[in-house]
Each structure stands twice: as structure tokens, then as C-alpha cells.
C-alpha positions as CSV (number, residue, x, y, z in Angstrom):
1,X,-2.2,-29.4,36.1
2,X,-0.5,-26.8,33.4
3,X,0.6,-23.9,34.9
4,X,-1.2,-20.3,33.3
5,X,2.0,-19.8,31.4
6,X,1.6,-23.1,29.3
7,X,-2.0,-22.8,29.0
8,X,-2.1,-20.0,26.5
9,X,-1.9,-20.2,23.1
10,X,0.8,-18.2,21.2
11,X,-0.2,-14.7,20.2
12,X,-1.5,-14.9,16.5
13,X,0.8,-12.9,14.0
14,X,-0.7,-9.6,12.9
15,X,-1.8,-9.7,8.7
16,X,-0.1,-6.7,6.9
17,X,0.0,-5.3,3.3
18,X,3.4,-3.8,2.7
19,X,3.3,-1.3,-1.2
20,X,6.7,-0.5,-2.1
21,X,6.8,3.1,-3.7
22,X,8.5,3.8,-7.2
23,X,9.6,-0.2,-8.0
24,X,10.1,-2.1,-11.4
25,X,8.3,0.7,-13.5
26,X,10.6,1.4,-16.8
27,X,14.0,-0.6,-15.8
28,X,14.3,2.0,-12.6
29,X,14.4,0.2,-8.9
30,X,14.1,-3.5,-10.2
31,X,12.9,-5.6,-7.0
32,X,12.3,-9.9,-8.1
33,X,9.2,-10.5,-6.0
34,X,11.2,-13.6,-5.0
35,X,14.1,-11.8,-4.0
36,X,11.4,-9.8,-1.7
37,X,9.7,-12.5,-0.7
38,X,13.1,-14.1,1.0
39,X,13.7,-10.8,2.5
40,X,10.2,-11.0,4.6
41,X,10.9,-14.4,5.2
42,X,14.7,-13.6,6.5
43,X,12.8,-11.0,8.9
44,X,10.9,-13.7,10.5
45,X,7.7,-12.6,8.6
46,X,5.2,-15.1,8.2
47,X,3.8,-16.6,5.0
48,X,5.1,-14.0,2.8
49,X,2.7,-13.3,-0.5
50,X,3.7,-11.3,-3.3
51,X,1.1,-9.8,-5.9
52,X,2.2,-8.6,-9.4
53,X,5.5,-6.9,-9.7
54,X,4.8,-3.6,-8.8
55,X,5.9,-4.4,-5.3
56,X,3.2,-5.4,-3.2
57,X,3.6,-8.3,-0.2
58,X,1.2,-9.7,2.6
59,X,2.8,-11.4,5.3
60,X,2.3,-11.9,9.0
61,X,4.5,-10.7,11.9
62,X,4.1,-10.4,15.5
63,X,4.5,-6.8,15.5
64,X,2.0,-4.8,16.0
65,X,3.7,-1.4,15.0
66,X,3.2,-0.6,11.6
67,X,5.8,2.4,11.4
68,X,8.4,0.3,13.0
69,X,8.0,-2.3,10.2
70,X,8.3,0.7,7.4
71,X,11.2,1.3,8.6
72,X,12.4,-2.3,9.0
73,X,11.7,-2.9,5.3
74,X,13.5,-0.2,4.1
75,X,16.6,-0.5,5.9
76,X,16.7,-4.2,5.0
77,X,15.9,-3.4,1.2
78,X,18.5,-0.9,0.9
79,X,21.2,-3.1,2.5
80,X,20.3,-6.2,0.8
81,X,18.6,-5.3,-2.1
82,X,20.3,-2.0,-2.6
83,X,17.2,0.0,-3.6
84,X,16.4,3.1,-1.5
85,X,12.3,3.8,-1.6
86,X,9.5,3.6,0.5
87,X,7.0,1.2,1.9
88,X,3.7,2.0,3.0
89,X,2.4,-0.5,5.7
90,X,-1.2,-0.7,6.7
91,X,-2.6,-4.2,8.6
92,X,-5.4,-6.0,7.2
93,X,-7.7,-4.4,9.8
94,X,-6.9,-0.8,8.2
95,X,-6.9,-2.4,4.8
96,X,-10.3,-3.4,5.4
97,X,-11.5,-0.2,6.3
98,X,-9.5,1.6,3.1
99,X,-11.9,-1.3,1.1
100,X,-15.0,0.2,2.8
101,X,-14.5,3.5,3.0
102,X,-14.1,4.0,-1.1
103,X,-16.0,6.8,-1.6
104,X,-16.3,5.5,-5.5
105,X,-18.6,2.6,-5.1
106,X,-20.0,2.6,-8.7
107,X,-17.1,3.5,-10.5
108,X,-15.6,0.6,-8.6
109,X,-17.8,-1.7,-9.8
110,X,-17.9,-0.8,-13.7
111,X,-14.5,0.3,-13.8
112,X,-12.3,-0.6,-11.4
113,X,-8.9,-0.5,-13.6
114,X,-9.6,3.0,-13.4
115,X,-9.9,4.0,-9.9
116,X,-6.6,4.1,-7.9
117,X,-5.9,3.7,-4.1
118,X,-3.1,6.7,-3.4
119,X,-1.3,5.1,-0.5
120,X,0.6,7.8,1.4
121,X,3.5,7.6,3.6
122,X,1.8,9.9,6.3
123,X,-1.4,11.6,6.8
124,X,-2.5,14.3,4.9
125,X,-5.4,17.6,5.7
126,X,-8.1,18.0,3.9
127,X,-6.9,21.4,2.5
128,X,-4.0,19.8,1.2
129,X,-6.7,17.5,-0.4
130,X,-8.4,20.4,-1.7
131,X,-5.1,21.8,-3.1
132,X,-4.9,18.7,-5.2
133,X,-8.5,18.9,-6.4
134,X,-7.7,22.5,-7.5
135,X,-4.5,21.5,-9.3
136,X,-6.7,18.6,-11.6
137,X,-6.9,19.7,-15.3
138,X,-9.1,16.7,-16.5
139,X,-11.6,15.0,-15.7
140,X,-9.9,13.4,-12.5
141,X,-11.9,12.8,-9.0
142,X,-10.1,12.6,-5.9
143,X,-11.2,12.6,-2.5
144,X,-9.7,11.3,0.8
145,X,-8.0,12.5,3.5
146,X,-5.3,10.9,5.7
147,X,-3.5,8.4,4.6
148,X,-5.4,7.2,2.1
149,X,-6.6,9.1,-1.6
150,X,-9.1,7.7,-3.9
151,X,-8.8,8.7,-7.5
152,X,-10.8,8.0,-10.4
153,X,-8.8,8.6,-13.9
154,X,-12.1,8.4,-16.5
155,X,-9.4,8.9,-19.4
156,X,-7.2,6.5,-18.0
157,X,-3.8,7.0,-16.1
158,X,-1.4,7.2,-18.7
159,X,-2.5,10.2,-20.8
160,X,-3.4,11.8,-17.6
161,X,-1.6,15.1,-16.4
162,X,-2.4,14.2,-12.8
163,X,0.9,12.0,-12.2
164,X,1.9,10.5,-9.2
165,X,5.1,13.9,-8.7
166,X,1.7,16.1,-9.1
167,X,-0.1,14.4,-6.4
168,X,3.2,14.0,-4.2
169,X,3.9,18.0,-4.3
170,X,0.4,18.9,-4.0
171,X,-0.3,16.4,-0.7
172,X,3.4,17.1,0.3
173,X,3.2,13.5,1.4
174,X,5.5,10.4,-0.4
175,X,2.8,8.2,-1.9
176,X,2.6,4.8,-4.1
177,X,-0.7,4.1,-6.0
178,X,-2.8,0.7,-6.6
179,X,-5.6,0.1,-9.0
180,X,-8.8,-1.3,-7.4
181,X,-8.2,-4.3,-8.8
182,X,-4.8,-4.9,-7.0
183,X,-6.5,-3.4,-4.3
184,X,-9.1,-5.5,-3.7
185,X,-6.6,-8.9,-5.0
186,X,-4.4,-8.1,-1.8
187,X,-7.8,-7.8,0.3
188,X,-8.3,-11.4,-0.6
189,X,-4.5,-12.1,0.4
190,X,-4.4,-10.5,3.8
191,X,-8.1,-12.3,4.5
192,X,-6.9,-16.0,3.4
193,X,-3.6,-15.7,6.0
């Protein structure tokens, strides 16, 4: 008879979604998504996805401490890669509740190039929400709280005067933004793992 030890299966590896903050935009913090890639994989991270190259990855790890792979990342990154930025992890649990909890259904559905996910590095108040709603000069939408922002960009996000420095001031929180799109593309990725 097995003993209890060698009866149990092996802990199943936790599903994450790692955003890397500030990456491959105009020449500034170039990151190869393979390069990445063999950096999860050198961390013992399991079945390492990349999506685009704006710096997003899925992978598995038996950790179950979100922070604690932040910080992981970004010490690795720096010494190996050596760019200094952010990562904002959340595990596909907590990425399936960001999904749900969009507060911008419709304008997900007709125009999700348009909406953006603000990912931020730690949780936010509602005032300081509120403080970002008051700073909007266009026709911008945000709502959220936490650790997540939702923000629809009607006139699109390039001519838009609600950049990604004004949001970071105004939540006081470091933050890295996804369109729904990539949102929802890195849904599918945590989910097929």
C-alpha cells in the first residue's frame, strides 16, 4: 500500500498574468518577448506565453504570492536584461474578476480598442479616483478603484491629454495600461494553461 505522502498528486502551479510597465514604446526599455520568455523559464515558471510586444507574459509557478513574484521579475529583468521598470502581477483568478467587473460592458463590446485596463502597482482610494475624474479635460470615463482603472478614450488614446504621467500623479500609484482587446487575449491565455 502507498504511503499518504506518495498518494498525492503534486500541487498544480498557480496561472499568472505578469504587464511590464513602460516597455518597447518609441525605442525606450526594448524587452525581445523571447528574451522574456527565457527569463520566466530560467525562474522555473511554467509554460511561459508572451502576447504582443508591449510586455505582457502568462506563465505558471507554484507560488502563490503575487508581490513576491513582482519583485522576483524585476530584480531578474534588471540584472539580466538591464531594464529597470515595473511589473504588475495579478493570477488568473483576479484576472477573471478584473474581466467581470468592467464597469463598461457596452463600450466593450462595440469598441473595445478604446477602453483601457489601468493596471496599478498598488491599490488606490476612491478619492484619489475622483481626483483623476476631476483632472479629465475630454471626453474620457474612468472608474475603478483598487488596483484596477477602467477607462474609455471615445477620441482615442493618442490625441488624448489624459496620458498615462497624468493618471500616475493623479492616483499616485505606478500603473501600465492594456486595451480590452489585450485584455481579454491574455484571459484566453491564462484560461488555456
Amino acid at each position: 500500500m502507498m504511503g499518504r505522502e506518495q498518494s498525492r498528486s503534486p500541487q498544480q502551479p498557480a496561472r499568472y498574468v505578469a504587464l511590464l510597465r513602460a516597455v518597447n514604446l518609441a525605442g525606450h526599455n526594448r524587452v525581445a518577448m523571447a528574451a522574456l520568455r527565457d527569463l520566466c523559464t530560467g525562474l522555473g515558471f511554467l509554460d511561459s506565453q508572451t502576447l504582443l510586444q508591449s510586455g505582457n507574459i502568462v506563465f505558471g509557478s507554484h507560488s502563490r504570492d503575487a508581490a513576491e513574484l513582482e519583485r522576483t521579475l524585476e530584480a531578474e529583468l534588471a540584472e539580466h536584461l538591464e531594464i529597470e521598470t515595473e511589473f504588475m502581477v495579478r493570477s488568473a483568478a483576479e484576472w477573471q474578476k478584473i474581466v467581470a467587473g468592467n464597469p463598461f460592458i457596452t463600450e466593450a463590446k462595440r469598441d473595445p480598442g478604446h477602453l483601457l485596463l489601468m493596471v496599478l502597482k498598488q491599490a488606490v482610494s476612491a478619492q484619489a479616483v475622483k481626483e483623476l475624474q476631476a483632472a479629465i479635460s475630454g471626453r474620457e470615463v474612468v472608474r475603478g478603484a483598487g488596483r484596477e482603472v477602467y477607462i474609455v478614450y471615445p477620441d482615442g488614446v493618442g490625441r488624448s491629454r489624459l496620458t498615462n504621467a497624468v493618471i500616475e500623479k493623479k492616483l499616485g500609484a505606478r500603473a501600465t495600461g492594456r486595451n480590452w482587446n489585450s485584455v481579454l487575449k491574455l484571459q484566453a491565455l491564462a484560461e488555456a494553461m
